[in-house]
Z-matrix of the N, CA and C atoms (Angstrom, degrees):
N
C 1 1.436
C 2 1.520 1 114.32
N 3 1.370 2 120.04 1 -21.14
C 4 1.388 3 117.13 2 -165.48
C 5 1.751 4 100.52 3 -75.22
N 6 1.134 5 113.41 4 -15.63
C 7 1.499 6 107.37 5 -164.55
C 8 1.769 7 101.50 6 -96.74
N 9 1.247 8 131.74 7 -3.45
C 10 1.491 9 150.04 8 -165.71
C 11 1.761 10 90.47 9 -100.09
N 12 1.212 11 125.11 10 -62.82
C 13 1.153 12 134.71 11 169.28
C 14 1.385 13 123.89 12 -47.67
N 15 1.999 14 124.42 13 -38.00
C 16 1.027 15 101.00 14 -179.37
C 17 1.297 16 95.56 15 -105.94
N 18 1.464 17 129.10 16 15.62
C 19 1.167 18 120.50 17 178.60
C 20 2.215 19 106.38 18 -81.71
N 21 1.377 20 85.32 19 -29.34
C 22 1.585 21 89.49 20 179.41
C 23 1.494 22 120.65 21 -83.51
N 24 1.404 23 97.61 22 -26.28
C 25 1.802 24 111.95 23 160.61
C 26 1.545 25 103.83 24 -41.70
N 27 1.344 26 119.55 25 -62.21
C 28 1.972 27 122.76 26 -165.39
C 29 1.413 28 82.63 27 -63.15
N 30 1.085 29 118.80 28 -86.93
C 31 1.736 30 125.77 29 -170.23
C 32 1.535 31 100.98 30 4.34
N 33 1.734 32 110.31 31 -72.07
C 34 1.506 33 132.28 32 -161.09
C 35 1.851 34 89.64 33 -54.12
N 36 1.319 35 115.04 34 -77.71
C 37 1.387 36 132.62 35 -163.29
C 38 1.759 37 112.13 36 -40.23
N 39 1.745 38 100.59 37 -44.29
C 40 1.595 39 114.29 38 171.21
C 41 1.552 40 108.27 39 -63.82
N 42 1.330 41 136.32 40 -47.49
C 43 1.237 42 133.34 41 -175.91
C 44 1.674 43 104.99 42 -65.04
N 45 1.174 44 127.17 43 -23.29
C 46 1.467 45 119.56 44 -170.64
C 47 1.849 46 101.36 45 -90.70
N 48 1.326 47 120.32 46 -14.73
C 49 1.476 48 109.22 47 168.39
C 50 1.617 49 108.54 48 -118.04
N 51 1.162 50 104.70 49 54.53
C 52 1.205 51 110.22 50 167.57
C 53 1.716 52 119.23 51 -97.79
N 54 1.115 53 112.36 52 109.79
C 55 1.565 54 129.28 53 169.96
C 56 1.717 55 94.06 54 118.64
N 57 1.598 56 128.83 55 20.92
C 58 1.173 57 127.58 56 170.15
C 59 0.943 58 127.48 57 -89.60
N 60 1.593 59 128.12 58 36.61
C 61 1.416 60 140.12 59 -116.86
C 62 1.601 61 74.57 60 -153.63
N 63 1.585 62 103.44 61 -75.78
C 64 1.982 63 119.55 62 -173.79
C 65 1.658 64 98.83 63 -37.02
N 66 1.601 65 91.96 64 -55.77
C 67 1.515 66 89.64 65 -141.31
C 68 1.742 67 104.08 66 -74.84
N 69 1.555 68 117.77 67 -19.08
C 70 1.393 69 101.42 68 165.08
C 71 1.786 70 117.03 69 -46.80
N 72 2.044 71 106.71 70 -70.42
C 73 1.098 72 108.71 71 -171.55
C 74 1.665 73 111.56 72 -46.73
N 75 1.356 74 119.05 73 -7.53
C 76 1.331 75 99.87 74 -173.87
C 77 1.895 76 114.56 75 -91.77
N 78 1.468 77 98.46 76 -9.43
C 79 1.247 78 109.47 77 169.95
C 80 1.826 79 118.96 78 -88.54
N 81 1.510 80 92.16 79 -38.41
C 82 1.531 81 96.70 80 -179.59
C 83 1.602 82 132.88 81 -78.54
N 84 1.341 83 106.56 82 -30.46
C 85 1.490 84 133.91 83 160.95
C 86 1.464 85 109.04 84 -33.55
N 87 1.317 86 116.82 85 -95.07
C 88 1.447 87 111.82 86 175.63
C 89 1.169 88 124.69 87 -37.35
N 90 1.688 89 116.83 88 -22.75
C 91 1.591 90 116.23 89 167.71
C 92 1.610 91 108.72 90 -67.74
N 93 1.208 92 92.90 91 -46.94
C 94 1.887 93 87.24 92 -158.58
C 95 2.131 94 102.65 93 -71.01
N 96 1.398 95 99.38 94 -19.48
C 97 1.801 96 96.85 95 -176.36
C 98 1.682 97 99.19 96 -75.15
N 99 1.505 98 109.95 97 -43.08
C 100 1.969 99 103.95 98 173.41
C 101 1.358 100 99.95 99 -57.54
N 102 1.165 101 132.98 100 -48.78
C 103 1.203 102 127.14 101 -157.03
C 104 1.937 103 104.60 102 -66.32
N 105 1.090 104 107.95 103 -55.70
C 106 1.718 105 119.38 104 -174.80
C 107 1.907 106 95.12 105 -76.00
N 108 1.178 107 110.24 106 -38.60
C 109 1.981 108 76.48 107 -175.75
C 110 1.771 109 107.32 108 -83.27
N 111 1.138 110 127.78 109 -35.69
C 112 1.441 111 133.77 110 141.62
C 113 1.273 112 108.46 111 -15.39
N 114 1.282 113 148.32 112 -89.21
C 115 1.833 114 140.97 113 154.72
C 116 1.540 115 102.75 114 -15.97
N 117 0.859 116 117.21 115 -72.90
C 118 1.884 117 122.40 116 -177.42
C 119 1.195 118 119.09 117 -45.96
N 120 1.368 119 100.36 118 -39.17
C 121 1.629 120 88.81 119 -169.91
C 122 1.706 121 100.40 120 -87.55
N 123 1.417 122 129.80 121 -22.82
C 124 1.127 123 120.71 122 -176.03
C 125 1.079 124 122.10 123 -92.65
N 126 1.363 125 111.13 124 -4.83
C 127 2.274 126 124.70 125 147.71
C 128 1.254 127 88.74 126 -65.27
N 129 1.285 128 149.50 127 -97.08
C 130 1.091 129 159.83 128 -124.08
C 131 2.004 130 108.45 129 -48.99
N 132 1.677 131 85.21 130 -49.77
C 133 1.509 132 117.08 131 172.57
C 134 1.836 133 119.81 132 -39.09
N 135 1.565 134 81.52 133 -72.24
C 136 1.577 135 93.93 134 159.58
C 137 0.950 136 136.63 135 -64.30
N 138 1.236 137 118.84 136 -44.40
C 139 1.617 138 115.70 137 168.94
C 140 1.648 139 107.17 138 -58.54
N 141 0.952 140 129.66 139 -54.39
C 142 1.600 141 116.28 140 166.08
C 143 1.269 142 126.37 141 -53.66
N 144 0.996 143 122.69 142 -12.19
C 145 1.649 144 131.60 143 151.51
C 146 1.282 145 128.84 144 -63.61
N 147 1.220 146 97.81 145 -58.87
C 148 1.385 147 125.83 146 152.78
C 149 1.969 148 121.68 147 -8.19
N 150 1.536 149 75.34 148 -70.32
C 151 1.667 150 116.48 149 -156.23
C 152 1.795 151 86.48 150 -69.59
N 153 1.186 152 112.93 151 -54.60
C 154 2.023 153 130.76 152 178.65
C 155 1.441 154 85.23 153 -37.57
N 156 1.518 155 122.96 154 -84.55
C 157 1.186 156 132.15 155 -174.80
C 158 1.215 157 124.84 156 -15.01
N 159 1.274 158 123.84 157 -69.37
C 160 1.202 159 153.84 158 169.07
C 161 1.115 160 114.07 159 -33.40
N 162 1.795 161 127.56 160 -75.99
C 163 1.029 162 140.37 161 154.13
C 164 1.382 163 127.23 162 -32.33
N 165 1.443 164 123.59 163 -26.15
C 166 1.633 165 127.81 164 -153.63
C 167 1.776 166 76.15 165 -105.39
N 168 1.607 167 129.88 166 -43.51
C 169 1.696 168 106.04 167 -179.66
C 170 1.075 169 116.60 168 -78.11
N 171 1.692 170 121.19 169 -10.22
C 172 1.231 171 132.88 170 -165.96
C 173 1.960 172 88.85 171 -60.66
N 174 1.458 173 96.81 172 -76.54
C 175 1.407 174 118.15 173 174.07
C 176 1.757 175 124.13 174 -20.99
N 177 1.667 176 97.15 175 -43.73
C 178 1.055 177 107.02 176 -157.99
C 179 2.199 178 106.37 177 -79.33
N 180 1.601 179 84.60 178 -35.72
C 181 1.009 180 92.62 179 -169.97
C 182 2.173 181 110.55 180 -71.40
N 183 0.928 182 94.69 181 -30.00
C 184 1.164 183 97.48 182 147.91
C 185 1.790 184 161.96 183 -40.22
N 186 1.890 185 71.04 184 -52.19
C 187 1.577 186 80.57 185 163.79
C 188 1.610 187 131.11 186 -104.72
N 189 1.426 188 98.33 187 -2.62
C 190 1.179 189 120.22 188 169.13
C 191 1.238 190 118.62 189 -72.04
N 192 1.526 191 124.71 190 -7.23
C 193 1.567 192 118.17 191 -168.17
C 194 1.625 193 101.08 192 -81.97
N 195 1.345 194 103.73 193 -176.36
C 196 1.552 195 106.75 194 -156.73
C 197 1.744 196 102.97 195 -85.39
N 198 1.050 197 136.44 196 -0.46
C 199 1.524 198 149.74 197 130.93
C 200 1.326 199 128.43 198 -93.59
N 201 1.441 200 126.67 199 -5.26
C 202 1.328 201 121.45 200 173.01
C 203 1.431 202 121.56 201 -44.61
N 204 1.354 203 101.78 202 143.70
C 205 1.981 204 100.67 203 156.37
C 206 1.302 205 101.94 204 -131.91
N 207 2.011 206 101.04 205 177.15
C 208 1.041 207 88.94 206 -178.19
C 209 1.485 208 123.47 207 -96.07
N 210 1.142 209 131.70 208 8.60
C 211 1.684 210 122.77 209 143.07
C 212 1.613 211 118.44 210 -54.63
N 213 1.500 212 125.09 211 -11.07
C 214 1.125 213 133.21 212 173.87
C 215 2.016 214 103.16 213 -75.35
N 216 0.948 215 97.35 214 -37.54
C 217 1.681 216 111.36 215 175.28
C 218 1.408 217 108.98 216 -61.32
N 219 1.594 218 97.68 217 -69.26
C 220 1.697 219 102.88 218 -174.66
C 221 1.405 220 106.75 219 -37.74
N 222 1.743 221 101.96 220 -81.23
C 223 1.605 222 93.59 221 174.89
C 224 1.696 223 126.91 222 -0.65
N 225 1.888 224 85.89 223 -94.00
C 226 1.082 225 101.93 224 179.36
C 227 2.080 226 133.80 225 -22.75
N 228 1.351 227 106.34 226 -58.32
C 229 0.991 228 129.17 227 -175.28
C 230 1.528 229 110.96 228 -65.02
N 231 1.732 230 105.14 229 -32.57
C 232 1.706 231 110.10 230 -177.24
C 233 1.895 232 93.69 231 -77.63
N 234 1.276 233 102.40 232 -55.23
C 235 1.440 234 107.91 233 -162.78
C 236 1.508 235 102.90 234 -52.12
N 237 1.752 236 137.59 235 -15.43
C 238 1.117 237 129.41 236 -173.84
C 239 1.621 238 103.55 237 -93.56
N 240 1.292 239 120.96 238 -44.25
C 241 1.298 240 141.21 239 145.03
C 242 1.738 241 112.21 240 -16.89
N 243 1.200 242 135.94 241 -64.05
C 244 1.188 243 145.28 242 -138.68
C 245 1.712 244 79.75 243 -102.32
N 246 1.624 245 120.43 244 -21.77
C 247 1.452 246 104.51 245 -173.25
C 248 1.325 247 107.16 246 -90.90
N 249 1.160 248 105.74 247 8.90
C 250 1.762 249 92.13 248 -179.91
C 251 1.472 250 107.77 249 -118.48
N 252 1.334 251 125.53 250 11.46
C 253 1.462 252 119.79 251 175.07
C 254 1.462 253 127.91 252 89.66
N 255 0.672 254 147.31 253 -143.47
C 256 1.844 255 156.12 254 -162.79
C 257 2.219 256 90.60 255 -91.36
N 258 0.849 257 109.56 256 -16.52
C 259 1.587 258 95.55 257 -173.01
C 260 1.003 259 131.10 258 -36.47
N 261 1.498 260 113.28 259 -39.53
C 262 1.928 261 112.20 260 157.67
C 263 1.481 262 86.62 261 -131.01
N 264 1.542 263 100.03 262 153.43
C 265 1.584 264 104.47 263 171.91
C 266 1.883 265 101.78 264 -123.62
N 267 1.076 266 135.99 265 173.71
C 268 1.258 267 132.15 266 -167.30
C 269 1.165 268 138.78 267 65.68
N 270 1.141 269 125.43 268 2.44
C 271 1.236 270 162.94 269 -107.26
C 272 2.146 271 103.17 270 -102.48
N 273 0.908 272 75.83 271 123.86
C 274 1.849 273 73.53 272 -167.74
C 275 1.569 274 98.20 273 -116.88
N 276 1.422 275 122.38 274 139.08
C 277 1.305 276 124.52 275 -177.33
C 278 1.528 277 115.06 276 -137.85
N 279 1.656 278 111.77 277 108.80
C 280 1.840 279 128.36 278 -165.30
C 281 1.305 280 105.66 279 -95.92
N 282 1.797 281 134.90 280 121.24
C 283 0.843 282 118.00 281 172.36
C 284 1.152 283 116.34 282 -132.72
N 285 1.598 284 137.32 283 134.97
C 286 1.349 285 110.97 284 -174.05
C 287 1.329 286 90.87 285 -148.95
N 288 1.654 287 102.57 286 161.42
C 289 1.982 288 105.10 287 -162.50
C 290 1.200 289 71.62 288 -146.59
N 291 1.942 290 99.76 289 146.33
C 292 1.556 291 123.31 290 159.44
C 293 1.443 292 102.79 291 -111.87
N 294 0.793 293 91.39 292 -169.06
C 295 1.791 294 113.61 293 172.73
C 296 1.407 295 106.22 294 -48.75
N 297 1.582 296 108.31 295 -46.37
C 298 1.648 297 102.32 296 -171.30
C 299 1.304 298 119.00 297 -128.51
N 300 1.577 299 105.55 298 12.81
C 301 1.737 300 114.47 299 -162.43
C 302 1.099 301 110.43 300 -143.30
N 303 1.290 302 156.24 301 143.35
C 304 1.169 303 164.32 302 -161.93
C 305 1.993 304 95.73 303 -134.61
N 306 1.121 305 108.81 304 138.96
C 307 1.574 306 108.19 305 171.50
C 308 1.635 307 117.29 306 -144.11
N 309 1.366 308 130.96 307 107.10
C 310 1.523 309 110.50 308 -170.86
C 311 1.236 310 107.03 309 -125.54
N 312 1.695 311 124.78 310 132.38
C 313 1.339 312 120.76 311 169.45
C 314 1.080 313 108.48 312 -111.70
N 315 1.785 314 104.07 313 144.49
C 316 1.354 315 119.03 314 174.41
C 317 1.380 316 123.71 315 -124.67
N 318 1.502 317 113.69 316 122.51
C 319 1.424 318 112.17 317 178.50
C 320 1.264 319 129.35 318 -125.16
N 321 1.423 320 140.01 319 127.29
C 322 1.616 321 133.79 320 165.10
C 323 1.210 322 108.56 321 -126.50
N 324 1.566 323 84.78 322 -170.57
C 325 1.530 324 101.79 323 169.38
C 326 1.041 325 107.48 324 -105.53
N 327 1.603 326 114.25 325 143.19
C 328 1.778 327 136.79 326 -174.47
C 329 1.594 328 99.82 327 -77.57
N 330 1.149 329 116.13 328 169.30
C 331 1.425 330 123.21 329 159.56
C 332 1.685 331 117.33 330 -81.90
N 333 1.141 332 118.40 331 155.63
C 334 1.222 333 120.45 332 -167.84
C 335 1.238 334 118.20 333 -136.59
N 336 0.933 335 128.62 334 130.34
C 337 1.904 336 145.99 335 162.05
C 338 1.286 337 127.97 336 -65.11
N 339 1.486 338 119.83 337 -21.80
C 340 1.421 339 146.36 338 -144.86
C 341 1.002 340 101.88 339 -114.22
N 342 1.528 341 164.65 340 77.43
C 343 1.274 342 145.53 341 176.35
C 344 1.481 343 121.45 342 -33.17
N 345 1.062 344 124.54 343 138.24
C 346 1.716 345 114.37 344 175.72
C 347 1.973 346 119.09 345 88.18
N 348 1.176 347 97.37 346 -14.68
C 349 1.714 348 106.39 347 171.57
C 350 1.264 349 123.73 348 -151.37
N 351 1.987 350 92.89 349 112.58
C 352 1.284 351 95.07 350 164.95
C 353 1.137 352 141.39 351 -126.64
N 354 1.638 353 122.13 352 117.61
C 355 1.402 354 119.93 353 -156.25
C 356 1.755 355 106.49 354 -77.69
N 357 1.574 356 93.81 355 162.51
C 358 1.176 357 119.95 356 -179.59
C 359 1.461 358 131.26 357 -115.36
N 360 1.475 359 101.52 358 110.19
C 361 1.705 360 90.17 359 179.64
C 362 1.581 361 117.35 360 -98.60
N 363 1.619 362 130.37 361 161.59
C 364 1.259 363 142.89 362 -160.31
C 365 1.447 364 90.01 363 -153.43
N 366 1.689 365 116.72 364 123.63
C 367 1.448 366 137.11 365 145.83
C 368 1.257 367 112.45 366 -108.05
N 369 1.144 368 120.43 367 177.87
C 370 1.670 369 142.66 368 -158.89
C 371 1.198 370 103.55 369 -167.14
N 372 1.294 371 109.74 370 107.73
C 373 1.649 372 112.93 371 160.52
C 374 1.406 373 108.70 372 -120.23
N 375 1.518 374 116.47 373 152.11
C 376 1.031 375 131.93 374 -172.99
C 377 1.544 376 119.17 375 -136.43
N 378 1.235 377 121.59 376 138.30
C 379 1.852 378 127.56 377 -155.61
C 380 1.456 379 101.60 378 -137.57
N 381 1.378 380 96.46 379 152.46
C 382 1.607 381 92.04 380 170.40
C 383 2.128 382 95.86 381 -107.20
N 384 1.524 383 96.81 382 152.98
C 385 1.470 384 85.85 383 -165.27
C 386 1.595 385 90.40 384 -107.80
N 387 1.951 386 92.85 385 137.62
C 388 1.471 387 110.14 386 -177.43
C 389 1.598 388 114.51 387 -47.92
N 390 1.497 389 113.60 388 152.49
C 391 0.902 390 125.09 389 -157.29
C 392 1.958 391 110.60 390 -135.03
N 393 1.186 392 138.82 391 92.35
C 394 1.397 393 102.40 392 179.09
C 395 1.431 394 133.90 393 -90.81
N 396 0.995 395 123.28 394 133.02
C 397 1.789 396 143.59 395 -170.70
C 398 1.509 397 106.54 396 -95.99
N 399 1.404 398 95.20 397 147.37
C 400 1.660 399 99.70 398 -177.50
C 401 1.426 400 87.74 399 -125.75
């Protein structure tokens, strides 16, 4: 008999958490989707930072050469830009060269996960512009 008894004991204990199954996922769900698009959006983030980066030495290196200008930058920096796709969109590109410095900022907008916000990343690279010496 003892095994009839605790077999009806679980029975009793199982019927009292019944539908406690919903109500976790209904608490945990929205955790784990903040949690996973939160990761996403801050890959997404970086890699468009990234991408600024890239573009702003792309630019730089460009205009830094020993004939560069800086429409040689713009170009440059858009045409590296335009090769990587949607990665920032809006995308504004500053370039200005002295005598001995080249400086280019780059800014867009990242892609987004979030409806309603979209962040913006800005790099700065800076070059010294070639020079020839005898």
């Amino acid at each position: 008999m003892p095994t009839t008894t605790n077999h009806a004991h679980r029975l009793r204990s199982r019927r009292g958490e019944r539908g406690s199954v919903s109500v976790q996922m209904v608490v945990i769900m929205p955790v784990m989707f903040t949690i996973a698009f939160t990761g996403l959006q801050a890959g997404l983030y970086f890699y468009g930072r990234s991408a600024a980066m890239a573009a702003a030495t792309t630019g730089a290196r460009a205009a830094a050469a020993e004939a560069g200008t800086t429409t040689d930058c713009q170009h440059t920096a858009q045409v590296f830009l335009d090769s990587l796709g949607d990665v920032l969109t809006a995308t504004r590109i500053d370039c200005s060269r002295t005598a001995t410095t080249v400086t280019v900022r780059v800014s867009g907008s990242t892609l987004s996960v979030i409806p309603g916000w979209t962040p913006v990343a800005e790099q700065v690279a800076s070059q010294q512009v070639e020079k020839v010496t005898q």
